[in-house]
C-alpha positions, 0 to 999 in steps of 0.5 A, a space after each residue: 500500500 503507498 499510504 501505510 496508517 497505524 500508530 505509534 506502539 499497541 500496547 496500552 492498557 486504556 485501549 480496553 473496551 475499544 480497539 481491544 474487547 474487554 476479554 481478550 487477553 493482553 498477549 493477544 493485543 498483537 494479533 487484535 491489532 494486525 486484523 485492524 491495521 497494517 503497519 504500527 510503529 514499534 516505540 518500544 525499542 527506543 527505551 529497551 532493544 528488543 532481542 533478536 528472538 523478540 523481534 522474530 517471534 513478532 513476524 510470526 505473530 503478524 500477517 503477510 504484508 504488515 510492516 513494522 516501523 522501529 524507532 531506534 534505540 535512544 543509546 544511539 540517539 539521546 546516550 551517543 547522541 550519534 557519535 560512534 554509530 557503527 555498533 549501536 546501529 550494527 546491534 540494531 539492525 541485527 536484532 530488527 532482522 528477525 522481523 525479516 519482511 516485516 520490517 519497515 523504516 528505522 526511525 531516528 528520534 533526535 532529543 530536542 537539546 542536540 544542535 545540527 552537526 551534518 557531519 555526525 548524522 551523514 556518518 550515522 545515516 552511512 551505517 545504516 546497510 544499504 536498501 533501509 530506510 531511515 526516517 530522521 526526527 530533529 527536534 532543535 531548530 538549529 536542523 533546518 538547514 540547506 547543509 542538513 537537508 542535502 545530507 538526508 536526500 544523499 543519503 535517501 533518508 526522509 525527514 520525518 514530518 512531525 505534528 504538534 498542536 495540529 501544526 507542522 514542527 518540522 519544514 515540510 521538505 521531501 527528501 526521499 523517493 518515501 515519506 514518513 509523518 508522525 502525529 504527536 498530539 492535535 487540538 481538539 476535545 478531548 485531547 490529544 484528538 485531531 480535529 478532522 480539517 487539521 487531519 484533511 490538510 495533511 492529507 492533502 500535504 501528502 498528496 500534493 508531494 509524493 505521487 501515489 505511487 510513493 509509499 508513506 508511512 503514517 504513525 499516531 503517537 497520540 495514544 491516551 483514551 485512544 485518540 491514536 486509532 480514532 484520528 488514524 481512521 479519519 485521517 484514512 478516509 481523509 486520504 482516501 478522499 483525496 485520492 490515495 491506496 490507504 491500508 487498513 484501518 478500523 471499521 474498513 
């Protein structure tokens, strides 16, 4: 599917009694959320690298087809802060290949206290075995230079459009042949829900900049009371309005 919708992780307890009925038991949550969507964005890796044998056993517990999103370990990111990357990126990936075909973009959060070095994120970015795709997040302004943005289009990585408050925090620049957005927390009532303009806008943002052809990745990491699920579903119809292949969601 070019335009790929889930969220940001699956495990949450308040999503008992909505996206998970009330009797199905937690080691099934997986499997409950596979039936719904396609893609979800494994954020658990960031606090503690899965090992090698979790990773498989999530392949085997997923259909054909459902990819896996992995944000990479906060050693790498918040700990090294990029520095060094051949071995926290060799363990990352050998681990995140037990997910074989299921595995989707390696996402690179930055923390919001680490200024821009090209350099250091070009060599990070060059670690990364060829073919994967690797979604960049910086959270300091000081990233949104010429220097940076030739950087990620060298290397085919994307930038990583980033919401906060229904708003663009990052420039809306295309610098891969694929996209990747993540949704953090929108304005409506209750929070953190999207209201459905701010959701039809993106929408239309990815429509106007990547052909249909492209695929894009689309992540809700606004999970509390479930908000995550019910904006993925609006923003898939939104898409599919505007003339998209959208993956599965709820109520498809």
């Amino acid at each position: 599917m070019p335009l790929l919708v889930g969220t940001s992780g699956w495990q949450y307890a308040d999503w008992r009694g909505g996206l998970y009925s009330q009797d199905l038991p937690q080691r099934l949550w997986l499997e409950e959320y596979a039936r719904h969507f396609a893609t979800v964005e494994n954020n658990n890796a960031f606090y503690r690298l899965p090992s090698p044998e979790n990773f498989a056993a999530w392949r085997e517990r997923t259909p054909a087809g459902f990819v896996m999103a992995v944000k990479a370990s906060r050693y790498l990111t918040h700990i090294k802060r990029l520095h060094d990357p051949a071995e926290p990126v060799e363990r990352l990936m050998r681990h995140a290949s037990g997910l074989g075909d299921r595995l989707g973009p390696v996402l690179l959060q930055l923390p919001p206290t680490l200024r821009a070095d090209a350099a250091v994120l070009d060599a990070a970015l060059a670690c990364f075995p060829a073919g994967t795709r690797v979604a960049v997040e910086p959270r300091h302004p000081s990233w949104w230079t010429d220097e940076v943005r030739t950087v990620l289009e060298r290397r085919g990585a994307a930038l990583c459009w980033a919401d906060a408050e229904s708003r663009p925090v990052t420039p809306l620049w295309r610098t891969a042949d694929w996209g990747y957005l993540r949704f953090h927390h929108g304005r409506a009532t209750p929070w953190p829900r999207y209201g459905r303009q701010a959701l039809a806008t993106w929408a239309g943002r990815v429509a106007d900049t990547w052909p249909g052809t492209a695929t894009v990745y689309a992540y809700f990491n606004n999970d509390p009371g479930g908000a995550a699920v019910a904006d993925a579903v609006v923003f898939a119809r939104a898409a599919r309005r505007a003339g998209r292949d959208v993956s599965r969601t709820p109520g498809d």
